[in-house]
C-alpha positions in Angstrom: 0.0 0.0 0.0 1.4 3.6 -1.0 2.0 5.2 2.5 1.2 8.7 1.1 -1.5 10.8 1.3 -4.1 11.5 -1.3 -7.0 14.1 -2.5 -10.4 12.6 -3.6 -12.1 15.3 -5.0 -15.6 15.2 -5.3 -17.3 17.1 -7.8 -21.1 17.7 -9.2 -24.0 19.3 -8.8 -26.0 20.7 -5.5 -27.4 17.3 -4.6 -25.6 15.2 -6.5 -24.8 13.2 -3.2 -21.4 14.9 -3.1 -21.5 14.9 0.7 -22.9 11.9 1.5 -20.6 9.9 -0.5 -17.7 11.6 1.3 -19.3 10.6 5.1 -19.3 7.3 3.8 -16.5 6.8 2.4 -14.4 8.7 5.4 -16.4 6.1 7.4 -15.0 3.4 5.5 -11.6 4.4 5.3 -11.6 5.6 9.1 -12.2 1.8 9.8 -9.1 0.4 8.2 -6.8 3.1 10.6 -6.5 5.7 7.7 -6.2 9.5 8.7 -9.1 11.5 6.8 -10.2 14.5 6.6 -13.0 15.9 4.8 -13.3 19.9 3.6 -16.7 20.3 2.8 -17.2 23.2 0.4 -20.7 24.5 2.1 -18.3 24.1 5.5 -15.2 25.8 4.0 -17.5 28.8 2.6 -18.6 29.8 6.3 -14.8 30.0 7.4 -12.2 29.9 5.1 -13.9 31.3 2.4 -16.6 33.8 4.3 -15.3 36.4 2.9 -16.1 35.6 -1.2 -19.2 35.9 -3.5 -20.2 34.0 -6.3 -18.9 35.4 -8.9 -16.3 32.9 -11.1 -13.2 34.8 -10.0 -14.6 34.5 -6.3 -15.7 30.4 -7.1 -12.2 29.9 -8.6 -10.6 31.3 -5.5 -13.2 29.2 -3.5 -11.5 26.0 -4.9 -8.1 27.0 -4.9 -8.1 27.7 -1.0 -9.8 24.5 -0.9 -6.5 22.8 -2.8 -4.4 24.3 -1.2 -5.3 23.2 1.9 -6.0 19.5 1.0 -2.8 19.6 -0.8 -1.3 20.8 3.0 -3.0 18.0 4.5 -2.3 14.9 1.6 1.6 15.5 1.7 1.0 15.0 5.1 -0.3 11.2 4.9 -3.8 12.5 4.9 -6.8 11.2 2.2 -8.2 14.3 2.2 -11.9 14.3 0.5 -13.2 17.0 -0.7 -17.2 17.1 -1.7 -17.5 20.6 -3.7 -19.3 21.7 -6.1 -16.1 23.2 -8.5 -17.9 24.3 -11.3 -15.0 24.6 -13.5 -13.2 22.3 -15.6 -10.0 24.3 -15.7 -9.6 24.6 -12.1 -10.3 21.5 -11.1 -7.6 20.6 -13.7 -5.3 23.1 -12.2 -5.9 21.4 -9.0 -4.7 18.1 -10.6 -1.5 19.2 -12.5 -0.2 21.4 -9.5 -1.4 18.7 -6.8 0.1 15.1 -6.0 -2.1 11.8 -6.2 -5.5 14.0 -7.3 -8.2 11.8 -8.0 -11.5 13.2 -9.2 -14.2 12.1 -8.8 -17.7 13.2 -10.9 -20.8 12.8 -8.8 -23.0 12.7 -12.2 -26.9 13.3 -11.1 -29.4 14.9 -13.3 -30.4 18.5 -12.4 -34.0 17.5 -12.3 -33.2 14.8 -10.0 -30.5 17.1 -7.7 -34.1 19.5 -7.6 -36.1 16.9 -6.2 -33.5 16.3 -3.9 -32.9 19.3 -2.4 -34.3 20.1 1.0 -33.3 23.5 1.3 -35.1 25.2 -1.4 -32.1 26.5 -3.1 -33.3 25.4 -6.7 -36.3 26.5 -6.2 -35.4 30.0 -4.8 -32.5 30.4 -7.6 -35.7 29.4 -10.5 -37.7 32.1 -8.5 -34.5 34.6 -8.8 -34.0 34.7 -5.5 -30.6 33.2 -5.9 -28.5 34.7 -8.5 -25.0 32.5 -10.5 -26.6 29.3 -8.9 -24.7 26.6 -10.5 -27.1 24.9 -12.8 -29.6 27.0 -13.0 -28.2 30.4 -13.9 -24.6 29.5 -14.0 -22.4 27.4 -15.5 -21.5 23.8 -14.7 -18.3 22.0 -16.5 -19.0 18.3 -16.6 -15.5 16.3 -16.4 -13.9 14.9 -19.6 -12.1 12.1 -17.8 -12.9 12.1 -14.3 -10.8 8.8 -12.2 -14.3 7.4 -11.0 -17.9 8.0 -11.8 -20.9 7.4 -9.4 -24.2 7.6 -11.2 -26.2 8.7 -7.9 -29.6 8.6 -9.4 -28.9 5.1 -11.0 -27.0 3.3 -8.0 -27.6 3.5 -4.3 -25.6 5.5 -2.1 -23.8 2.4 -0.7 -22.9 1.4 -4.2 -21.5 4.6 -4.9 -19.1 4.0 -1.5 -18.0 0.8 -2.8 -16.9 2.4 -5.9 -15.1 4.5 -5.1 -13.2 2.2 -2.4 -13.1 0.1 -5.0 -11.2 2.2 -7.0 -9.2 3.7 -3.9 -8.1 -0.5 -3.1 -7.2 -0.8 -7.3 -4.9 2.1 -6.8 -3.2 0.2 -3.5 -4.0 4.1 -1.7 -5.8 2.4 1.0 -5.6 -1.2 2.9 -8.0 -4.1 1.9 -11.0 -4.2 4.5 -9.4 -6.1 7.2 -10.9 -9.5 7.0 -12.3 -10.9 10.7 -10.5 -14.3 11.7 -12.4 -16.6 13.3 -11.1 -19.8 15.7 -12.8 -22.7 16.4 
């Protein structure tokens, strides 16, 4: 197994299932004795990044704080996962080519779906013009060309978009095999 850290980067729409993939899998990974740590972008944007707006310059800084410090924490030993919405294909491939052991990860769900999905009203608000550049609806989302791992989130359960990516994670020898239980007799 690679003894170094590593940046999961999760990427899609506003309930995609960005965050709830990254619970689990942090869950998962916290079992076999990794050190994790996940930067949640609506988290980050109420410290780290309190003081920006919405505007692309502001989102691109957004996700560049966010990099930075998950590149801080991965050279450390640290899968850092980050579940964030990164609207931009050309940051998020900044990220990769200025970043060590990047693996993105596209958290593909329809926008009609994410709408149904979302408890906070934010879709409907931003329809209503409440909510002005909401990714999606009034602003621009970048799809990835060749993202490392795809979860289909409106196609798969939650718990088969986990295993995926640990899947993947294992493939990659970034994290230990489940440990298996030994039983006497």
């Amino acid at each position: 197994m690679k003894k170094q850290g590593l940046i999961l980067w999760l990427t899609g729409l506003s309930g995609a299932g960005k965050t709830t993939i990254a619970q689990g899998v942090e869950y998962a990974l916290k079992k076999r004795s990794c050190l994790v740590e996940v930067l949640d972008g609506d988290i980050i944007r109420t410290k780290l990044s309190k003081d920006l707006g919405f505007s692309k310059e502001d989102r691109e800084t957004n996700i560049r704080r966010i990099g930075f410090v998950a590149n801080l924490l991965s050279r450390n030993g640290v899968v850092v996962i980050v579940a964030a919405i990164s609207p931009y294909r050309a940051v998020r491939n900044e990220l990769r080519r200025t970043t060590e052991n990047f693996i993105e990860v596209y958290v593909n769900a329809p926008l009609n779906v994410c709408e149904v999905r979302d408890v906070k009203g934010l879709y409907a608000m931003a329809r209503a013009g409440e909510i002005k550049s909401f990714t999606g609806i009034d602003d621009l989302y970048e799809e990835p060309l060749n993202p490392d791992i795809i979860c289909y989130t409106s196609q798969e359960s939650i718990q088969e978009s986990i295993a995926r990516v640990i899947a993947e994670l294992e493939r990659l020898d970034y994290v230990p095999l489940e440990p298996q239980l030994e039983y006497s007799i």
